[in-house]
TIDREN-326339 format. One line per 4 residues: number of its first residue (from 1); their letters; for each residue x, y, z of N, C-alpha, C. Coordinates in nm, 2 decimals. Layout:
<nodes>
NUM) A) X:Y:Z:X:Y:Z:X:Y:Z  ...
</nodes>
This chain:
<nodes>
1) XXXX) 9.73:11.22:9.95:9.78:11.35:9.97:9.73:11.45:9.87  9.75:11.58:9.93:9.66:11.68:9.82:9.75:11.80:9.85  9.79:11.85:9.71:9.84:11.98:9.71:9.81:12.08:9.80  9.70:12.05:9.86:9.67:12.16:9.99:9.72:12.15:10.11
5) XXXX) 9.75:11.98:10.15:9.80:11.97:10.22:9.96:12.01:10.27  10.07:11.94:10.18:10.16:12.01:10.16:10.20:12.00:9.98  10.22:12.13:9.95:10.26:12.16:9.81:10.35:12.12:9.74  10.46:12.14:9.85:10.61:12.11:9.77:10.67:11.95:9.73
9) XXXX) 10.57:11.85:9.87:10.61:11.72:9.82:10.51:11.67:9.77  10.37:11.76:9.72:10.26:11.66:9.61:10.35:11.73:9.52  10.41:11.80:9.49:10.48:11.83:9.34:10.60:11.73:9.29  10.66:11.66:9.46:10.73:11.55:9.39:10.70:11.44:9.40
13) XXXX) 10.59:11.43:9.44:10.54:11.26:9.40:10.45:11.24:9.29  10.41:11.38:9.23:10.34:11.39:9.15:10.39:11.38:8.97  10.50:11.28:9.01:10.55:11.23:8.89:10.49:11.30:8.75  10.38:11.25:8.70:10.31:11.27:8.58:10.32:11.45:8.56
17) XXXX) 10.27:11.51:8.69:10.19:11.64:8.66:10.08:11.64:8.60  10.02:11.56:8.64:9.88:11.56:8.62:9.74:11.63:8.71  9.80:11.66:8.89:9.76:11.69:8.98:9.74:11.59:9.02  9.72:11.49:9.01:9.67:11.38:9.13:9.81:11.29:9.16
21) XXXX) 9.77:11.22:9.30:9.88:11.14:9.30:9.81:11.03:9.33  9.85:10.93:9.21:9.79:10.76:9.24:9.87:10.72:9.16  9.88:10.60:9.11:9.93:10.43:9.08:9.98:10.48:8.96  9.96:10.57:8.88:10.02:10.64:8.77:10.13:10.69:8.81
25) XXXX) 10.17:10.71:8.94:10.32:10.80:8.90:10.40:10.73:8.96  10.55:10.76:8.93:10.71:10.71:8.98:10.67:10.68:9.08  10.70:10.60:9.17:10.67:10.56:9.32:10.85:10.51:9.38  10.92:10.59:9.28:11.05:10.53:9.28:11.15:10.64:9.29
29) XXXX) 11.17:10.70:9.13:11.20:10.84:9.10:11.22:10.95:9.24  11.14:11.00:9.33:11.10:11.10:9.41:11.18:11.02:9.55  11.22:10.90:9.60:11.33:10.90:9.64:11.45:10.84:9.61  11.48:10.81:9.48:11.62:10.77:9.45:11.71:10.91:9.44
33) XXXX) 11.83:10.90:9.59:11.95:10.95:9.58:11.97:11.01:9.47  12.00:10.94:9.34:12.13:10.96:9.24:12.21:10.87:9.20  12.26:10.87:9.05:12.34:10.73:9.06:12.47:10.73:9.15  12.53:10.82:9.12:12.67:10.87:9.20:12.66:10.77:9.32
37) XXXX) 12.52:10.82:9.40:12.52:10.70:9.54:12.46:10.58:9.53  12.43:10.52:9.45:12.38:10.40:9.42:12.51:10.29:9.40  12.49:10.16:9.46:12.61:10.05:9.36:12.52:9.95:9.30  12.35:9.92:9.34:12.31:9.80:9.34:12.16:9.87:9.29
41) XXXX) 12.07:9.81:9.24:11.95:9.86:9.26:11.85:9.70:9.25  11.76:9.72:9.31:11.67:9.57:9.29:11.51:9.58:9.33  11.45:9.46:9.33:11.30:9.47:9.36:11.29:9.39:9.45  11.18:9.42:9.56:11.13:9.23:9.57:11.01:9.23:9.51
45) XXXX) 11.04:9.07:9.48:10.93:9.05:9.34:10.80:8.91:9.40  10.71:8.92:9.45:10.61:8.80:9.53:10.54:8.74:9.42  10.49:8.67:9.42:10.34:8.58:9.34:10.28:8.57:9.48  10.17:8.67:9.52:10.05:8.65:9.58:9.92:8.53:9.53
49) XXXX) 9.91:8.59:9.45:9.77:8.52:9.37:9.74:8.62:9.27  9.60:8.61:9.23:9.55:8.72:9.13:9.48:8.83:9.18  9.40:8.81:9.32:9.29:8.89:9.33:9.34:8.90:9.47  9.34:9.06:9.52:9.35:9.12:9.67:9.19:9.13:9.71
53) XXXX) 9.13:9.08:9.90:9.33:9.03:9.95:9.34:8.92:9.90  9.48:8.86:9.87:9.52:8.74:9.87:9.48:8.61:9.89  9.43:8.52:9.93:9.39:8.39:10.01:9.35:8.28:9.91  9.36:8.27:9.78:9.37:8.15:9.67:9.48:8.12:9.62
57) XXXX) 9.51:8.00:9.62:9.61:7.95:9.55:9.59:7.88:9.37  9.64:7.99:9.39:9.69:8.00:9.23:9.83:7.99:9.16  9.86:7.92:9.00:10.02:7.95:9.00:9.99:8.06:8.92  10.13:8.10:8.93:10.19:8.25:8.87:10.11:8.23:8.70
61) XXXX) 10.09:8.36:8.67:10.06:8.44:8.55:10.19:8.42:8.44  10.15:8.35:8.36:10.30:8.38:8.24:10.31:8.50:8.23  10.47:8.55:8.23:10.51:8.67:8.15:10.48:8.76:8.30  10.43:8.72:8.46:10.39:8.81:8.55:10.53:8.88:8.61
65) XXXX) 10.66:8.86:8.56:10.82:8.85:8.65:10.86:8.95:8.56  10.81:8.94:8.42:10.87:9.05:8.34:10.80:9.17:8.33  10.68:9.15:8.38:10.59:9.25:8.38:10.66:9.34:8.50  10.64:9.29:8.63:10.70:9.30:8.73:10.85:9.36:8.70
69) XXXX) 10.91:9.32:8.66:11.03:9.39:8.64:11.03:9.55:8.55  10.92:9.55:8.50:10.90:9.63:8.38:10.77:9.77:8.41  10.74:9.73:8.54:10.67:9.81:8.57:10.47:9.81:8.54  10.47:9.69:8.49:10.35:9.65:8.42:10.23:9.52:8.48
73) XXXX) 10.31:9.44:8.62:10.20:9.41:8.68:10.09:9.45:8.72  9.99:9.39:8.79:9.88:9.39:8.87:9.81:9.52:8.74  9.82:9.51:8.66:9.76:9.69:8.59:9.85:9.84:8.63  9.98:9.78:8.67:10.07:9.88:8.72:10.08:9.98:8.56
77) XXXX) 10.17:10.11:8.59:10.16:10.20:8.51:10.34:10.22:8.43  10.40:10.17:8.52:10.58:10.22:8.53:10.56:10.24:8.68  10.73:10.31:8.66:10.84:10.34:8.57:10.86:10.17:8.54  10.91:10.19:8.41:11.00:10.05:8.36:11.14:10.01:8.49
81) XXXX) 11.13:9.97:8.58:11.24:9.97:8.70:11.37:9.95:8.63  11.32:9.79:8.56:11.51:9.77:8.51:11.52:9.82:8.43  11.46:9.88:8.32:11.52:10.00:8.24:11.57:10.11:8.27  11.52:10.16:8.33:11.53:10.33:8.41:11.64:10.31:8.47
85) XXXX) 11.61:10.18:8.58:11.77:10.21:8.68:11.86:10.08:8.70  11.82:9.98:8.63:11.91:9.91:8.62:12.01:9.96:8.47  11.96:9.97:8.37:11.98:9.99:8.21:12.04:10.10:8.23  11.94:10.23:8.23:11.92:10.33:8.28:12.06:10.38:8.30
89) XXXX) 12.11:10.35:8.41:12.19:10.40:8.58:12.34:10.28:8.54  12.32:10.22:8.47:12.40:10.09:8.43:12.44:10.05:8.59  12.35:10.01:8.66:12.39:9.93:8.80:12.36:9.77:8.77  12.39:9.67:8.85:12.36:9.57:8.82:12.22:9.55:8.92
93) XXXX) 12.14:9.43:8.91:11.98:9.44:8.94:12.02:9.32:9.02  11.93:9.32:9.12:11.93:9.23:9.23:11.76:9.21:9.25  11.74:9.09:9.28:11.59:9.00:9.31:11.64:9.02:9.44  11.60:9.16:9.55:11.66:9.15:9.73:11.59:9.03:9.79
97) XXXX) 11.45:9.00:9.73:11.38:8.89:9.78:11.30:8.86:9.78  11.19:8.75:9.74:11.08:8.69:9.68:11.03:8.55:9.67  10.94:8.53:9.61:10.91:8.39:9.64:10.80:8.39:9.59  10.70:8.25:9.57:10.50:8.26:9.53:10.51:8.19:9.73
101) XXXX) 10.37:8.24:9.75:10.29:8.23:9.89:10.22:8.12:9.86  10.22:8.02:9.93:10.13:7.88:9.93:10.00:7.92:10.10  9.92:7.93:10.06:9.81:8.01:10.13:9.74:7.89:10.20  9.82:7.86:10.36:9.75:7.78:10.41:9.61:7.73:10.49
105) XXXX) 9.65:7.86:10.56:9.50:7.90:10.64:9.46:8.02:10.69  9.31:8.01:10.69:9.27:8.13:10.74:9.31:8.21:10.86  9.31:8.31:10.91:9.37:8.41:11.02:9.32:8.50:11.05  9.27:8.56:11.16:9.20:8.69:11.16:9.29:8.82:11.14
109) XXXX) 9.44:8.84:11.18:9.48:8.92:11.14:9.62:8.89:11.14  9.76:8.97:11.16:9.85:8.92:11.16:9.90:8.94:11.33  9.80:8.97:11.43:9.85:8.94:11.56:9.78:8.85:11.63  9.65:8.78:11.56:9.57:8.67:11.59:9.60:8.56:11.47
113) XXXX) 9.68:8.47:11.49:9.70:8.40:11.40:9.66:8.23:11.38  9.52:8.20:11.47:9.46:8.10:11.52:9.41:8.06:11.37  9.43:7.93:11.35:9.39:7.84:11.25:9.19:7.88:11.27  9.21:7.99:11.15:9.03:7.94:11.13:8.97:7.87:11.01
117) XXXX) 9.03:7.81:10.96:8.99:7.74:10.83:9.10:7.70:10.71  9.12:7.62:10.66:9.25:7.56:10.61:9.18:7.62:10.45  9.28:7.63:10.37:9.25:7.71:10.23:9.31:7.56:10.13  9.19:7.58:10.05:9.23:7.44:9.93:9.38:7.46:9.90
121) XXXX) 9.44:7.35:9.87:9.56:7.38:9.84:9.56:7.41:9.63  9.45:7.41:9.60:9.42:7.46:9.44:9.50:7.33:9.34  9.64:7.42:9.29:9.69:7.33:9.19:9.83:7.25:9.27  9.83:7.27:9.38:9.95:7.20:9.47:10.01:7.29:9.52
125) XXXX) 10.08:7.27:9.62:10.24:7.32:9.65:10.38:7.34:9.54  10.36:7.24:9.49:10.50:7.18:9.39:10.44:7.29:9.27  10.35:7.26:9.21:10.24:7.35:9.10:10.31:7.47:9.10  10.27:7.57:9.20:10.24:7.68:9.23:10.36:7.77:9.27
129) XXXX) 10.44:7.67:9.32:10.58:7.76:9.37:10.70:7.74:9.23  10.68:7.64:9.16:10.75:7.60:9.06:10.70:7.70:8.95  10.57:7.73:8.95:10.52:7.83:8.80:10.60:7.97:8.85  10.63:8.03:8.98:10.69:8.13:8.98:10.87:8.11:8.96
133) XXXX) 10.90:8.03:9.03:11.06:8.04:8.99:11.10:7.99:8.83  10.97:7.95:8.77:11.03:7.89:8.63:10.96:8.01:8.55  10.94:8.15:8.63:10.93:8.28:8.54:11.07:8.36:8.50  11.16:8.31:8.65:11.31:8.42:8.60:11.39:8.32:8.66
137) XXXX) 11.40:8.22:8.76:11.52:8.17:8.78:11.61:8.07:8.69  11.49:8.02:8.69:11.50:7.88:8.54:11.50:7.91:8.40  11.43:7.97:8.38:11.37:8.03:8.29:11.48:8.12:8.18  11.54:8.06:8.13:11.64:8.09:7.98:11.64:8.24:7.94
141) XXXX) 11.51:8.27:7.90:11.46:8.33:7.81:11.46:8.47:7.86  11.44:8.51:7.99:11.40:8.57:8.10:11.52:8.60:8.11  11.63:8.54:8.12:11.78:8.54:8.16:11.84:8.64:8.08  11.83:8.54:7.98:11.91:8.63:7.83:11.86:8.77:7.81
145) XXXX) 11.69:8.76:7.84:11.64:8.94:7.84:11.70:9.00:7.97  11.75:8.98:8.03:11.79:9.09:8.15:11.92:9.03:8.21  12.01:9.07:8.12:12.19:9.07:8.15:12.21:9.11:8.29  12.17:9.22:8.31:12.19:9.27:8.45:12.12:9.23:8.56
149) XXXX) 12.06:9.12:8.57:12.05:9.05:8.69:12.16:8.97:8.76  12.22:9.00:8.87:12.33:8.96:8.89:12.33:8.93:9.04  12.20:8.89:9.09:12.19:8.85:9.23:12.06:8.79:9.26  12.04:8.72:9.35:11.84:8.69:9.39:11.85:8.59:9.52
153) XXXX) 11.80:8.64:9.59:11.79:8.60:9.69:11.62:8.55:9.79  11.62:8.43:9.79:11.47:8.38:9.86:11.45:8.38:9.98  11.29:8.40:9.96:11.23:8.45:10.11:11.18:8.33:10.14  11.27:8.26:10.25:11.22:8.14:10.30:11.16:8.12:10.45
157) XXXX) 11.03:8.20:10.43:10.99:8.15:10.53:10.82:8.15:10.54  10.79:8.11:10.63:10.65:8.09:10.65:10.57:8.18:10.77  10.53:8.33:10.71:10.44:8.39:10.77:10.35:8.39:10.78  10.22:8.49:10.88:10.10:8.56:10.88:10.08:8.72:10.77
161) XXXX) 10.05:8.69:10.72:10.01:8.87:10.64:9.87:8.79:10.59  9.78:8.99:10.63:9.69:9.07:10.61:9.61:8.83:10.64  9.54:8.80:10.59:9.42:8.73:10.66:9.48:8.55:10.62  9.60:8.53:10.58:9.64:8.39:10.55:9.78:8.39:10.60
165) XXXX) 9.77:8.27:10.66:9.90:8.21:10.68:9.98:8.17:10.58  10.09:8.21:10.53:10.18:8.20:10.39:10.29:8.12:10.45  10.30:7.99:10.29:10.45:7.97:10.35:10.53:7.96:10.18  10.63:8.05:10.20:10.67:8.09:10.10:10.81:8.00:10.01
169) XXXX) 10.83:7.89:10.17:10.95:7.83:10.15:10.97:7.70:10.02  11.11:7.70:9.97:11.07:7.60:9.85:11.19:7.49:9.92  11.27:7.54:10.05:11.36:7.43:10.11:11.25:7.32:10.19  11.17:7.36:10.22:11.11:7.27:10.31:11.02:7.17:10.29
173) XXXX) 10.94:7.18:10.21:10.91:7.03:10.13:10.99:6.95:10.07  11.01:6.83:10.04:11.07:6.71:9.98:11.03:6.75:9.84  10.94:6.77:9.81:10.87:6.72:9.66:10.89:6.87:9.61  10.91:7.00:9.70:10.91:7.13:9.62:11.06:7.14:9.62
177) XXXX) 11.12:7.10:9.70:11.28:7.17:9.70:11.33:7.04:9.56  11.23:6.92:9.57:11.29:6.85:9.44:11.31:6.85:9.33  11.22:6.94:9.29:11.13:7.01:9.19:11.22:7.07:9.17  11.26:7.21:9.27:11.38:7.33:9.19:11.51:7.27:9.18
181) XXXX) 11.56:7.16:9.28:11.71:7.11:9.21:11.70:7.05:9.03  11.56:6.99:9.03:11.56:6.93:8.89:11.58:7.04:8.77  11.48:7.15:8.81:11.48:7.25:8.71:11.64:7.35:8.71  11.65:7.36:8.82:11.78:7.44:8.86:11.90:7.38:8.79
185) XXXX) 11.89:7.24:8.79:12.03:7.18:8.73:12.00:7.13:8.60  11.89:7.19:8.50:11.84:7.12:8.38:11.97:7.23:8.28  11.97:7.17:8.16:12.05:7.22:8.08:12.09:7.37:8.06  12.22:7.48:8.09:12.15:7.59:8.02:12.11:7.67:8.20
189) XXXX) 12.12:7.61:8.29:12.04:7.71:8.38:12.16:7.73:8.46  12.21:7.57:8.52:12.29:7.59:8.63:12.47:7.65:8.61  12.47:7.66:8.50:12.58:7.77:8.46:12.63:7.86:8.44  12.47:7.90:8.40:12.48:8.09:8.42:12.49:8.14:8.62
193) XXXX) 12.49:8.01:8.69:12.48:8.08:8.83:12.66:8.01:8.90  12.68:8.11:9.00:12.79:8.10:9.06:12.70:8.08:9.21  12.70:7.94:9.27:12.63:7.90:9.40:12.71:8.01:9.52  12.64:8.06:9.61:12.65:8.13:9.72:12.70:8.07:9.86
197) XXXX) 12.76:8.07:9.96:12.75:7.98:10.02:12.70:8.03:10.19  12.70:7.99:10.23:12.61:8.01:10.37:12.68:8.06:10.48  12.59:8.16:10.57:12.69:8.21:10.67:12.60:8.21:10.84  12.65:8.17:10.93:12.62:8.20:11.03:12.60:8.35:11.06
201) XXXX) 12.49:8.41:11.09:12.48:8.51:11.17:12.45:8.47:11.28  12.52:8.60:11.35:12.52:8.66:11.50:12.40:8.71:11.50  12.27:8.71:11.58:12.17:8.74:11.57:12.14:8.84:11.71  12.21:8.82:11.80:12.24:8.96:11.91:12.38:8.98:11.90
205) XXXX) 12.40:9.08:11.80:12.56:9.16:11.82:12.62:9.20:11.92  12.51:9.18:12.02:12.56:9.30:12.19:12.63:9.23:12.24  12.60:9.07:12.24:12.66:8.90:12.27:12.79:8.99:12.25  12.86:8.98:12.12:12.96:8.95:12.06:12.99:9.05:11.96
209) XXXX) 13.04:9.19:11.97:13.00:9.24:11.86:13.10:9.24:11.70  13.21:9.18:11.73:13.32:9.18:11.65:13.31:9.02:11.62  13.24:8.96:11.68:13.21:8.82:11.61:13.17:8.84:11.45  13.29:8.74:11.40:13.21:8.72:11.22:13.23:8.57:11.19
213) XXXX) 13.16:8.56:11.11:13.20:8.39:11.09:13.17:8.38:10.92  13.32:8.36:10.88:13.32:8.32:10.73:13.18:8.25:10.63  13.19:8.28:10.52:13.12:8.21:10.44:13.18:8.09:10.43  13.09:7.92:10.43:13.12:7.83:10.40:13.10:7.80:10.27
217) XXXX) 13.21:7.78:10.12:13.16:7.76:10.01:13.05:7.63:10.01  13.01:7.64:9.91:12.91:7.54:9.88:12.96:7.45:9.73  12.99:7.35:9.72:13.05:7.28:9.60:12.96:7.26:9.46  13.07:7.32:9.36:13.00:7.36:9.24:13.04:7.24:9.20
221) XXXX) 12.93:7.17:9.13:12.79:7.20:9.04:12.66:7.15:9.17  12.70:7.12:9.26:12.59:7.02:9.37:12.50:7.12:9.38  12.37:7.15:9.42:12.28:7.27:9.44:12.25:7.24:9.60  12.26:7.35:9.63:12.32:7.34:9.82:12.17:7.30:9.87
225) XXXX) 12.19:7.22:9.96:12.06:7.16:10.01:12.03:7.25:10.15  11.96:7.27:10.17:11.87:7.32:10.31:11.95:7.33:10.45  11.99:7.45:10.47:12.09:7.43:10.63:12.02:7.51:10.71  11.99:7.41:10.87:11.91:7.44:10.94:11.94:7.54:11.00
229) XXXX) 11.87:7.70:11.06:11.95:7.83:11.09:11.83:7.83:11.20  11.84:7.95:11.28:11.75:8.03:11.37:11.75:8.16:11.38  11.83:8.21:11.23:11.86:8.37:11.23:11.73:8.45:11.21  11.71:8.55:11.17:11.58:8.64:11.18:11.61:8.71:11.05
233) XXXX) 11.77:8.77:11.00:11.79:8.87:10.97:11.79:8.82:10.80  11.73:8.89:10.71:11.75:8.84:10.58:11.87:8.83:10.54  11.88:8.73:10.43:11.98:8.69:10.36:12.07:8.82:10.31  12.17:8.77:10.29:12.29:8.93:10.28:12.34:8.92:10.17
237) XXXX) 12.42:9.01:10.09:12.49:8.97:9.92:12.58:9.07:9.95  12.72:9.04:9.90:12.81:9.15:9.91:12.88:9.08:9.75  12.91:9.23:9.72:12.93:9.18:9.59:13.09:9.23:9.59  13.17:9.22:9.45:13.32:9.22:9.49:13.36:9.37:9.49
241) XXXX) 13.27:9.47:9.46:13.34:9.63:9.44:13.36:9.64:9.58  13.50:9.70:9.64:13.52:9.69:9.74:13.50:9.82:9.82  13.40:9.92:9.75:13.36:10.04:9.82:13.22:9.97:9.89  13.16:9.87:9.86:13.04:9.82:9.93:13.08:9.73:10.07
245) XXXX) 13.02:9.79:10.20:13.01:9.74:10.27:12.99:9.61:10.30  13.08:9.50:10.41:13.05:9.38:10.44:12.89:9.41:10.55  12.80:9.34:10.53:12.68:9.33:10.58:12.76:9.28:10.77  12.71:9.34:10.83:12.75:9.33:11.04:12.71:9.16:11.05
249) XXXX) 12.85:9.15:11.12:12.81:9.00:11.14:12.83:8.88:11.05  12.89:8.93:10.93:12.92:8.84:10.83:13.03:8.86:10.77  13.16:8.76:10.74:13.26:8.77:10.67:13.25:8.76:10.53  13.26:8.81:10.44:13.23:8.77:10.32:13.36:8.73:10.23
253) XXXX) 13.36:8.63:10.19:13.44:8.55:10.08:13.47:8.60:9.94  13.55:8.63:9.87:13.52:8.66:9.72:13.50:8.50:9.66  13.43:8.51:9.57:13.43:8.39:9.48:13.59:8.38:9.36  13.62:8.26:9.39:13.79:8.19:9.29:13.76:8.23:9.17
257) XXXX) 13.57:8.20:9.13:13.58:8.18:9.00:13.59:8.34:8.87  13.72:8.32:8.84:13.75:8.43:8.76:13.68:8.45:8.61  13.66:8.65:8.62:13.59:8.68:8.46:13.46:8.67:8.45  13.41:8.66:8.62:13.26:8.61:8.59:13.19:8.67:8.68
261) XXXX) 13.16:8.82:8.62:13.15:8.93:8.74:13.15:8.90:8.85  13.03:8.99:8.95:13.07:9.06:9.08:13.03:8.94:9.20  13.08:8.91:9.21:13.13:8.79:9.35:13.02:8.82:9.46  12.97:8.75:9.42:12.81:8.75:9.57:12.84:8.64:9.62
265) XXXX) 12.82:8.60:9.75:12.77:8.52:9.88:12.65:8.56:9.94  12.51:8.48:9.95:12.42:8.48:10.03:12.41:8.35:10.13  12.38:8.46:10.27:12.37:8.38:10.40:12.20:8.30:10.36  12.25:8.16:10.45:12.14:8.07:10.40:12.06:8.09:10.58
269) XXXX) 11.97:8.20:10.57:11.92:8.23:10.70:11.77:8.11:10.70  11.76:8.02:10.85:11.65:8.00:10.83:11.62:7.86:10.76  11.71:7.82:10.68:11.72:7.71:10.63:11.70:7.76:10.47  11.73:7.87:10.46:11.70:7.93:10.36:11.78:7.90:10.19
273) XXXX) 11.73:7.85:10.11:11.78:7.79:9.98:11.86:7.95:9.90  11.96:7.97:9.92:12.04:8.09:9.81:12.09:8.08:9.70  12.12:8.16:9.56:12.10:8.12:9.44:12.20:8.29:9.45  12.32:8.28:9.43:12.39:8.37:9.41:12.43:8.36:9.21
277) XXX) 12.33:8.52:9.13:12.38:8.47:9.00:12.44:8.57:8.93  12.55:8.51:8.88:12.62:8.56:8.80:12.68:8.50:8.62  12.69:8.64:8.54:12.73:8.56:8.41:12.87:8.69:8.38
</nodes>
C-alpha cells in the first residue's frame, strides 16, 4: 500500500513514520481495540523450519519462542507483543495455538494434495517436535520469564499448507506423545500447570442448538492421554472472569483448584493433547 492509494490508512499502518509500510511497523497496534475491550491477548506461535517456503525438517532454533514472543523472530522488528500487551495492558497471555510441522511430503498446492515425493524426515519426528515444546512448555526458564502466560493450547492436526503436507500432532505417535508426558511430568514443570479437561463439541449447532456438554475433568497429576474426536472447531479456553463469554457449544467447568488464577478448560478437539496453564 502507498500513501497515494489511500492516505488516512497508510498513516495508520505506518507505525514508524517512516513512509513506507513493511516488516518494520506494528502489524498489531493499528488494530488493537483498547485495553478497556480486551480480557485476554495471545499469539500463535509455529516452528516451520528456517528457510521459506517451508519443506525441511529441522528442530527449532534455541531462544526461537522468546524471540517470537518478543517480537524478534525470523529477523522480525517488534512490537515486543508480551511486553506491550501482555505487560503492557496487564492482560494475561495465551499460546491460542501452535505446534513445530513435521514436513511429510511434497504437494503441489493446498487444493492438489497428491503425494509427490516424501521429504527426509532430517533429525526425526520425536527430535523436532520435542526441540519446540521444550522452548516454552517444559522449559523452566521460559516460564519464570513470562508470569503471564496463563493458557496454550495445541494445534493437533495434520495439514496441506503452501507445498508440504504437515503433521503438527504430538498425540499421535507412540514415541512423540512419550516423549512430552516424560518432559511434561519431569521435575518443576507439571506443577506450574492446572490440566484442562475435554469437551465434546457440537459440530452442526442447527442439529441441536442449545445442546452443551460439560467439561470432563481430567485427573491431576496423570497427563491426559489422546481422546479420539471428529470436531473441526479449535480448541476453546474460558477462563474464570465471568464477563468472558462461554465459547457455543461448550459447558465450561471452573477448576476446585483454589488461589491459582484464572480457571481454563480446553476442548481436546481431534484427539487433540490440551495443557491448560496456570500459576
Amino acid at each position: 500500500m502507498t500513501a497515494a492509494r489511500n492516505a488516512t490508512e497508510f498513516a495508520a499502518l505506518d507505525t514508524n513514520n517512516d513512509g513506507v509500510f513493511d516488516g518494520q511497523d506494528d502489524g498489531y497496534s493499528p488494530f488493537y481495540p483498547g485495553s478497556q475491550y480486551v480480557d485476554w491477548v495471545g499469539l500463535s506461535t509455529y516452528w516451520f523450519g528456517t528457510t521459506s517456503p517451508y519443506r525441511n525438517n529441522v528442530v527449532a532454533q534455541p531462544g526461537y519462542m522468546e524471540q517470537y514472543c518478543h517480537g524478534l523472530a525470523a529477523g522480525g522488528f517488534g512490537p515486543d507483543f508480551y511486553n506491550v500487551y501482555a505487560v503492557g495492558d496487564d492482560k494475561p497471555f495465551f499460546v491460542a495455538e501452535g505446534g513445530a510441522a513435521l514436513h511429510e511430503y511434497m504437494i503441489a498446492n493446498t487444493s492438489d494434495t497428491a503425494n509427490l515425493g516424501a521429504i527426509a524426515v532430517g533429525p526425526g519426528e520425536v527430535a523436532l517436535k520435542q526441540s519446540w515444546w521444550q522452548e516454552y512448555l517444559t522449559n523452566a526458564t521460559f516460564l519464570e520469564a513470562h508470569p503471564r502466560l496463563k493458557a496454550v493450547s495445541l494445534f493437533e492436526w495434520e495439514k496441506p499448507e503452501e507445498v508440504t503436507m504437515r503433521d503438527f500432532r504430538i498425540s499421535h505417535a507412540p514415541a512423540v506423545l512419550a516423549a512430552f508426558k516424560a518432559d511434561f511430568s519431569s521435575a518443576g514443570i507439571m506443577s506450574r500447570y492446572t490440566l484442562g479437561g475435554y469437551a465434546d463439541i457440537v459440530t452442526d449447532p442447527s442439529l441441536n442448538p442449545n445442546q452443551t456438554v460439560p467439561v470432563r475433568p481430567v485427573p491431576v497429576p496423570t497427563v491426559s492421554t489422546p481422546v479420539a474426536g471428529s470436531g473441526t472447531a479449535p480448541s476453546s479456553v474460558s477462563p474464570s472472569a465471568s464477563n468472558v463469554p462461554k465459547p457455543s457449544g461448550i459447558e465450561i467447568e471452573k477448576s476446585a483448584a483454589a488461589g491459582r488464577g484464572a480457571s481454563v478448560a480446553v476442548g481436546a478437539i481431534a484427539a487433540a493433547i490440551a495443557v491448560a496453564f496456570l500459576v
